[in-house]
Each structure stands twice: as C-alpha cells, then as structure tokens.
C-alpha positions as CSV (number, residue, x, y, z in Angstrom):
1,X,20.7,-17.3,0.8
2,X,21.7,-16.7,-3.0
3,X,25.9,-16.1,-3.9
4,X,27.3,-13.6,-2.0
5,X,28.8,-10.5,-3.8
6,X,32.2,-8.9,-2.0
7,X,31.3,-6.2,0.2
8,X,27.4,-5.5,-0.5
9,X,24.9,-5.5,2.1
10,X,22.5,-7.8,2.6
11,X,18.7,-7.6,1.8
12,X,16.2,-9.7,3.0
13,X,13.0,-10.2,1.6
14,X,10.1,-11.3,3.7
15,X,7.1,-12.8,2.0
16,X,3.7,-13.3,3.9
17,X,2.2,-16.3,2.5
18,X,-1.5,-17.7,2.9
19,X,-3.1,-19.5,0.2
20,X,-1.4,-18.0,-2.1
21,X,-0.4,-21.2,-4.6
22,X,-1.1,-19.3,-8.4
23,X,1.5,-16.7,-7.6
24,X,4.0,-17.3,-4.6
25,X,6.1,-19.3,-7.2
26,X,6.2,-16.1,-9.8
27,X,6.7,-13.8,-6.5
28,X,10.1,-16.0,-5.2
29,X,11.5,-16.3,-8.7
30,X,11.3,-12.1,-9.2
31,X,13.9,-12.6,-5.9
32,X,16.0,-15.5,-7.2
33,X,16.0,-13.0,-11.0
34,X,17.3,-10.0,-9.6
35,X,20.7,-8.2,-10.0
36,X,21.7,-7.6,-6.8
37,X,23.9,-10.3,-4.8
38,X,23.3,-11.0,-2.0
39,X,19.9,-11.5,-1.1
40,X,18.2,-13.8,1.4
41,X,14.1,-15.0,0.9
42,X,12.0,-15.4,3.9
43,X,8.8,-16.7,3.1
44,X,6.3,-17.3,6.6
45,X,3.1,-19.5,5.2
46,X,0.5,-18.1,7.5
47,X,-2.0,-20.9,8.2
48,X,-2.1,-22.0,4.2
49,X,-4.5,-24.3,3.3
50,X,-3.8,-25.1,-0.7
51,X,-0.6,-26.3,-2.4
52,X,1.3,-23.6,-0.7
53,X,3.2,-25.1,1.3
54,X,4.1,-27.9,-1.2
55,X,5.3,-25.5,-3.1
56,X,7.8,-23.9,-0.3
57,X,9.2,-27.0,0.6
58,X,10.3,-27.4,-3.7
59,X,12.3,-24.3,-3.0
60,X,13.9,-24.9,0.7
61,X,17.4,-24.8,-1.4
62,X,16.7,-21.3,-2.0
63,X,14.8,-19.8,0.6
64,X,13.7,-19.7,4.5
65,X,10.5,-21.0,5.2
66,X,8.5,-21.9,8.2
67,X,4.5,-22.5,8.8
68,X,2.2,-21.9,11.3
69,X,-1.6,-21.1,12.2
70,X,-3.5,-18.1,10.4
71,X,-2.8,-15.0,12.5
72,X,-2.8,-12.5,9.5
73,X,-0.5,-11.2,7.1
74,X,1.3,-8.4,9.9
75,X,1.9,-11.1,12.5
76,X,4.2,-12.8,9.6
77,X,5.8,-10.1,8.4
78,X,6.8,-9.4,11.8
79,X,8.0,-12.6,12.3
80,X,10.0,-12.4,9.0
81,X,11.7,-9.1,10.0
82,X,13.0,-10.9,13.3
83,X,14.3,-14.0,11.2
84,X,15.7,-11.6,8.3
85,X,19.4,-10.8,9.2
86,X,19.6,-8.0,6.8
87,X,20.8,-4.5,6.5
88,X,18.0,-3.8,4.0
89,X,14.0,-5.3,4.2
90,X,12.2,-5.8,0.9
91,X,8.8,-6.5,2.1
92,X,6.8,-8.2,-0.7
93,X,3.1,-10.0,-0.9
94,X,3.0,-13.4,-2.4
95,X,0.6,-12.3,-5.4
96,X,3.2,-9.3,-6.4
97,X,6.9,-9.2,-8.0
98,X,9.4,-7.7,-8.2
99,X,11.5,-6.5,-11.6
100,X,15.0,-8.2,-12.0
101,X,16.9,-4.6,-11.0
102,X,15.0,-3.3,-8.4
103,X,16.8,-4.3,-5.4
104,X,20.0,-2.6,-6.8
105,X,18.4,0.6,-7.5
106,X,17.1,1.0,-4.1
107,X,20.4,-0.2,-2.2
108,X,22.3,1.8,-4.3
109,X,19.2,4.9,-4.0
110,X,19.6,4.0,0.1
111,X,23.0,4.1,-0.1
112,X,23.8,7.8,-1.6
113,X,20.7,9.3,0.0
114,X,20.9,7.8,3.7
115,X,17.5,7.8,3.9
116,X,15.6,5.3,5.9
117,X,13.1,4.3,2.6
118,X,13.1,4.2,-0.6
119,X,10.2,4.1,-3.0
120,X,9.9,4.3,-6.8
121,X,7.0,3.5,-9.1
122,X,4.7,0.6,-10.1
123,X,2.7,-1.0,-12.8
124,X,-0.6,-2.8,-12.0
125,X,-1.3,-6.5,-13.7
126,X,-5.3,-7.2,-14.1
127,X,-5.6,-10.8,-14.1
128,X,-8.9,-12.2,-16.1
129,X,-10.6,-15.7,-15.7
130,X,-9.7,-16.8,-19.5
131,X,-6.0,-16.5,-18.2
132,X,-5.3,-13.5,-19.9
133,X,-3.7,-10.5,-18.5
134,X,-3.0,-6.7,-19.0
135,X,0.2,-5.1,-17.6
136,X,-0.5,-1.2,-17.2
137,X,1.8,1.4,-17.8
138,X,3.5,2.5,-14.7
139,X,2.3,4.3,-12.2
140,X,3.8,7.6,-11.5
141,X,4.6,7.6,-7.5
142,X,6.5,10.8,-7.4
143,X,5.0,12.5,-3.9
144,X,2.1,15.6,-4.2
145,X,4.4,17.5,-2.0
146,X,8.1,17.5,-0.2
147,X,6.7,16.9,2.9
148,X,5.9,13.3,3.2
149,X,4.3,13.2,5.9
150,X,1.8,15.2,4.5
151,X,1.5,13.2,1.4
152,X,1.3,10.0,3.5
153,X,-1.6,11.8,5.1
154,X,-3.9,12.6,1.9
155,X,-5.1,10.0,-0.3
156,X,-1.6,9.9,-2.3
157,X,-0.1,6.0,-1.8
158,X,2.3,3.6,-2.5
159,X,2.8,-0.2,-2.2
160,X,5.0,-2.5,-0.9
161,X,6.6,-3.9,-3.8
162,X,7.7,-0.6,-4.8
163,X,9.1,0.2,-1.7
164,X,12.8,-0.9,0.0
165,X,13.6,-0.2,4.1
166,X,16.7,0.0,6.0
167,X,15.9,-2.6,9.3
168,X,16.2,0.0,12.0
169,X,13.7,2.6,9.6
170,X,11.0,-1.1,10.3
171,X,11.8,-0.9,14.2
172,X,11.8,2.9,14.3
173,X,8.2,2.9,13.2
174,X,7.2,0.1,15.2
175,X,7.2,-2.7,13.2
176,X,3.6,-3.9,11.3
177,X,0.7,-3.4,13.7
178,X,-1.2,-7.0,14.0
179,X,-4.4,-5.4,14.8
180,X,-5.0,-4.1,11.1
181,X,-6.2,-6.7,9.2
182,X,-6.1,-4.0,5.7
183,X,-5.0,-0.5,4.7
184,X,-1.7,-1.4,6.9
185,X,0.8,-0.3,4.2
186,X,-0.3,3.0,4.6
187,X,-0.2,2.7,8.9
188,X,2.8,1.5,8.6
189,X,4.4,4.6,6.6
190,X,2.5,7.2,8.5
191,X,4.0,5.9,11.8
192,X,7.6,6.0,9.6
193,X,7.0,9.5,9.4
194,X,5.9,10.3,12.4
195,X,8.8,9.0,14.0
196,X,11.6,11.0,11.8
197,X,12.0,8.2,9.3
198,X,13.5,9.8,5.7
199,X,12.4,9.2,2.8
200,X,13.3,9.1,-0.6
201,X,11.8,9.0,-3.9
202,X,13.9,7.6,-7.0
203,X,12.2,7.3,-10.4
204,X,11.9,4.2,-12.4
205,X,9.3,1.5,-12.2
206,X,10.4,-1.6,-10.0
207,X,7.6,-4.1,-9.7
208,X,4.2,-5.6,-10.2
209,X,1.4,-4.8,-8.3
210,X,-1.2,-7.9,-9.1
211,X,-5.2,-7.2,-8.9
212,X,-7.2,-10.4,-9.8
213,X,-11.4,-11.0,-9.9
214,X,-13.8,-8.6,-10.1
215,X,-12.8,-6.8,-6.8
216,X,-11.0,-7.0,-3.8
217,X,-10.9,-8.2,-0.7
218,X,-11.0,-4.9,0.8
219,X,-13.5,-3.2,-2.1
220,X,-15.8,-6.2,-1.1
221,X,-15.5,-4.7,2.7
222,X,-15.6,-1.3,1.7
223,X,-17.2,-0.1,4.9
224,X,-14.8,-1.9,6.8
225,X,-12.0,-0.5,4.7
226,X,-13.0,3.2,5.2
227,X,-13.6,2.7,9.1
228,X,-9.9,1.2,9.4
229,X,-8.5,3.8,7.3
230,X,-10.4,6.9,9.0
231,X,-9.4,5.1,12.3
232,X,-5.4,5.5,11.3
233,X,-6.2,9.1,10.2
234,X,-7.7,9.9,13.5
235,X,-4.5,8.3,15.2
236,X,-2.3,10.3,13.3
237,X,-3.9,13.4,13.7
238,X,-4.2,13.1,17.9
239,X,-0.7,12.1,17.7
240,X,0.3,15.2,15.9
241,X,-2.1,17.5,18.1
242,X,-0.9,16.1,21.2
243,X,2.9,17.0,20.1
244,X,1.6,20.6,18.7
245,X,2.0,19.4,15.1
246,X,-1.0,19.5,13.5
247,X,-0.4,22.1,10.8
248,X,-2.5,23.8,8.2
249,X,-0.5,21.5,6.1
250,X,-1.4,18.5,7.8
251,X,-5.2,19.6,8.6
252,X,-5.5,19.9,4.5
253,X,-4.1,16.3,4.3
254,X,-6.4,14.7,6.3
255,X,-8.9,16.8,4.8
256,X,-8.2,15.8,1.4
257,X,-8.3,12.1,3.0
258,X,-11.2,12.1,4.6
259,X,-13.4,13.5,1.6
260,X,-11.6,10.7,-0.7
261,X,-13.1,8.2,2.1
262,X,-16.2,10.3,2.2
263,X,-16.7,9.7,-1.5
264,X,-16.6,5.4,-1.4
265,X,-19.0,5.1,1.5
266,X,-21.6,7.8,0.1
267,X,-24.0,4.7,-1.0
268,X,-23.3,2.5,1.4
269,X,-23.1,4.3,4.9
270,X,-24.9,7.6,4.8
271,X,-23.9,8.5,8.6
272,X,-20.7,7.5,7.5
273,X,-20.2,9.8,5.1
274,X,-21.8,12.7,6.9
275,X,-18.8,12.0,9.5
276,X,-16.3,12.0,7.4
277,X,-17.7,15.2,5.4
278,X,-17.7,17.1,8.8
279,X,-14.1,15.7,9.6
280,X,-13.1,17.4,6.2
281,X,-14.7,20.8,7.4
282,X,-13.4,20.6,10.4
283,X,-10.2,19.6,9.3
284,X,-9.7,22.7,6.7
285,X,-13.3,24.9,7.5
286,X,-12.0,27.4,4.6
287,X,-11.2,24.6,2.1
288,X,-13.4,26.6,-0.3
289,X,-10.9,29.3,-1.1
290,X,-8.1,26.6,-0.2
291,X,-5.8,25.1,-2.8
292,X,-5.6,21.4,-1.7
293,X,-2.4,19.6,-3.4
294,X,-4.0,16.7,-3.0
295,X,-6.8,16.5,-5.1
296,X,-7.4,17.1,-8.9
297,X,-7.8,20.5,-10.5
298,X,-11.3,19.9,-11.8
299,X,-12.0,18.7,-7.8
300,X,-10.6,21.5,-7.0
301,X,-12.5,24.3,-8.6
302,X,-15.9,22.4,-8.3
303,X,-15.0,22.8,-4.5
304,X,-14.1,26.6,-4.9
305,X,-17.4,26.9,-6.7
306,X,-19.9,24.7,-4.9
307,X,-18.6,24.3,-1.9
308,X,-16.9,20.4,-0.2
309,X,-20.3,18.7,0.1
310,X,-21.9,19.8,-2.8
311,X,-18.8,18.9,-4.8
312,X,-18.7,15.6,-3.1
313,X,-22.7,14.4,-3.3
314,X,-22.5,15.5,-7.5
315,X,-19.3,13.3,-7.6
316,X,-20.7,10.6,-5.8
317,X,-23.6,10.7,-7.7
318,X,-22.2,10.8,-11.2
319,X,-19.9,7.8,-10.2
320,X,-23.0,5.7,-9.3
321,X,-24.4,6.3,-12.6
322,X,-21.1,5.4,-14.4
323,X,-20.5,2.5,-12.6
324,X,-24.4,1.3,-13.5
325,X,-23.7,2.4,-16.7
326,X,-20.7,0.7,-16.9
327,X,-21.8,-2.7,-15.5
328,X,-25.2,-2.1,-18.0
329,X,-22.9,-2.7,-21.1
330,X,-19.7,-4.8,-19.9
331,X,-21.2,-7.7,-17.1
332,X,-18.3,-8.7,-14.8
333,X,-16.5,-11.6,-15.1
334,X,-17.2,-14.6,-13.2
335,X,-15.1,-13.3,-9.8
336,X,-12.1,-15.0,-8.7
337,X,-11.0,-15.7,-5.1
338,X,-9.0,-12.6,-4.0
339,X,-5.9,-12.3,-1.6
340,X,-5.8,-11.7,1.6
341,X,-4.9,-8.2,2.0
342,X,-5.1,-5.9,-1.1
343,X,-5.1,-2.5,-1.7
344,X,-7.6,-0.1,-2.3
345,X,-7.8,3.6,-4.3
C-alpha cells in the first residue's frame, strides 16, 4: 500500500494480468503517479507465460501480487475484489492507464454524489509496429439519455479504466461473471443497473484506453463477439419482462443494440443477422416513425425513410466497400499479438 493520507478512503485497484509484459509496468506506474493517497495495487497474474511475472516480483514493495493457472480475466478480477480491502474498486486491464488525478476526481465525484459508480471520459492510444503511437482526443462518455439503464442497453459504452465503484455497488451486481470470456464490461454494468446501482457521470478525461495490431481479439472473433453480446441483451431483456419492466424505453434500447450487432455480422453470418434484424422489429415494430436516441441522425432518417432493414443492408454494404477500399490503398501493418480481452465498437 502507498502513504496513507489522514482520513481518506481507501481504493484498491485490481489488475488482471496474463501475458501482459509491454504494458503492465506503464499500467502499475499510472497507480503509483496518481494524486490520491491512499491507494492499494492488486495485481492477479492469470496463468502468464512471458516476463510477467518477473516483472511483478520487481515491484512486490509496492503492490500485491499472486499467480496462478489461466482461468480468464473475470475469475481474477474476482479474486482481486476479495483480496482488495477498499472502500472504493478501480478495476483496470494491464494494457490500459490511468491519468495521475483520476482516482481523486472519482472519490471526491463518489463522495458528493453517493452514487455507487462513477464514470468520466477516455482517450484511445493506437499502438503501431515501428513503435510509434497516436493518443486520440478524448472520448466524450456523457450518457444518450438520463436513464442508464437504458443507455447501458443500446450500443452507447464505457470502459473500465474510466470507470471507479464503491465495493458493495461490485457485490450488488454480482461480481464479474466467469462465464464471459468478452463484452463483460458491459454485463457487468447492465447487471449494476438492474440491481438499483446509481450512477454518475462527471466530465473530464481520466485514462488510456490501449488498442494495439491490426484488430482485436474480439474483432478477430467477431461472430463470437456478437453471439455473447446478443446473449447479455437477451438476459437483460427476460429479466426486465419477467419483473414487468420492459418499457418502450428499454424495447428501443435493445433495439438500437441489436441492429448495431446486426450491422458487424451482416458478412459474416447471414442467419445471424436476419435474427438480430427481427429482434430489432420485434423489439420496437414502429421504429420507422420512432426517434431512437441511440443512433445517429443520418441513421435515423434513412430508417424513417427506408425502413430498419433497408437502412441496415445499404449500411452494411457501403461499409464493405469502404473497408475494401480502405485496405486497397493503406495494407495493414504486420499484426501484433492482441490482449486478452478488448473491447469492441
């Protein structure tokens, strides 16, 4: 644990670890940087089989640290949330950091608002093989609507590094679910909602979200990407029919959801995206004269005037071409190897 300060809570970060040697240095010292006093590291190497764990040990002064065998990245953030003896949990992937004041915006954010999260905004960093980089500008994470449940719904999202818990807003939503191997950021905030977790949004960029390579893990498993995702969607939405919560609101959500699914998979899983199309209809039948929040004006009146699959197969299409087109003048870089569980948009 770093220096104490008199009469602050405690935050505890937990890191999930697994072959993450390039960054999990950069991703402890964003900890060991910030403002806030005091603060205790948990780092749990899941399985590693690089320089990983090497580097750990150079830092057992600083931090907690313990190893085991690869069981995915929820099993150790679950088993760094029952080491963590916080009053506040900063989760944070090894390949991501955090900026030096983050931690004492969100206690202090947490603190005045009583809400069980906090979230703020984000930049990306693109990582290229030469060793150069590009930090974007940040990312504007303000919510589509007041009702977060319903923005956690559509296709709106936010990531872990930008994001700081109170402990018992983790065990009111049921901890990370080890069955999701991807898209469980997003599970795990839908099942905060559902269970009466508040929320708050505070402005201000706060950290680093890394992408490296030509893709992602998860853009490489597209297919199983969008079956997980539509799978937590489906969850949510019997959960919210069984308790007779499944409002218009919530119906255009999902709908909103389920076409930005539909849109990914339209090359690669026809049936696929025929399912997901009709859950849209079904979902919002009159989303033709419907304004959804959750998608972009020009989306919106090409819907209004074609109609949701019409709209959907001329976007699919023209993003196909761009992409060829795109790939036709710029050839990817050689890829690199990708971390374990990233995000996709």
């Amino acid at each position: 644990m770093l220096a104490s300060a008199a009469h602050n809570p405690l935050v505890s970060v937990v890191i999930p670890c697994y072959n993450a040697e390039r960054w999990i240095s950069h991703a402890i010292l964003s900890c060991l940087e910030q403002s806030y006093r005091p603060i205790e590291i948990i780092v749990i190497d899941d399985g590693s089989t690089d320089r990983s764990r090497d580097i750990l040990a150079s830092y057992s002064r600083v931090i907690t640290w313990e190893t085991g065998p690869n069981r995915g990245g929820n099993v150790a953030r679950n088993r760094g949330l029952a080491l963590a003896q916080g009053t506040y949990i900063q989760f944070l992937d090894a390949d991501d950091y955090l900026l030096p004041h983050k931690t004492a915006l969100h206690v202090a954010a947490l603190e005045q608002s009583g809400a069980g999260v906090v979230w703020s905004d984000f930049q990306h960093r693109y990582e290229y093989p030469d060793g150069t980089h590009i930090l974007t500008a940040p990312l504007n994470r303000a919510p589509p609507t007041t009702d977060m449940l319903a923005a956690l719904l559509s296709p709106w999202w936010v990531v872990p590094v930008a994001i700081l818990w109170r402990r018992e807003a983790v065990v009111q939503a049921g901890g990370w679910d080890v069955q999701l191997a991807m898209v469980q950021d997003k599970a795990i905030l839908i099942d905060a909602a559902l269970a009466g977790v508040t929320f708050h949004y505070q402005p201000g960029c706060v950290g680093v979200y890394r992408k490296y390579g030509k893709v992602t893990v998860s853009t490489q498993n597209q297919h199983r990407h969008t079956r997980t995702y539509y799978r937590i969607l489906q969850q949510a939405a019997h959960r919210l029919a069984h308790a007779g919560r499944l409002t218009a609101t919530y119906q255009q959500a999902l709908a909103a959801s389920y076409l930005h699914l539909a849109r990914k998979v339209y090359d690669l899983d026809r049936p696929l995206f025929t399912l997901l199309m009709a859950e849209a209809h079904a979902a919002a039948p009159h989303l033709r004269g419907v304004q959804v929040n959750y998608i972009s004006a020009r989306h919106r009146l090409a819907h209004q005037i074609f109609g949701a699959v019409a709209t959907d197969v001329i976007v699919s299409h023209r993003r196909t071409l761009t992409r060829q087109l795109r790939a036709w003048r710029n050839p990817p870089p050689r890829q690199l190897h990708s971390h374990e569980e990233a995000h996709v948009t």
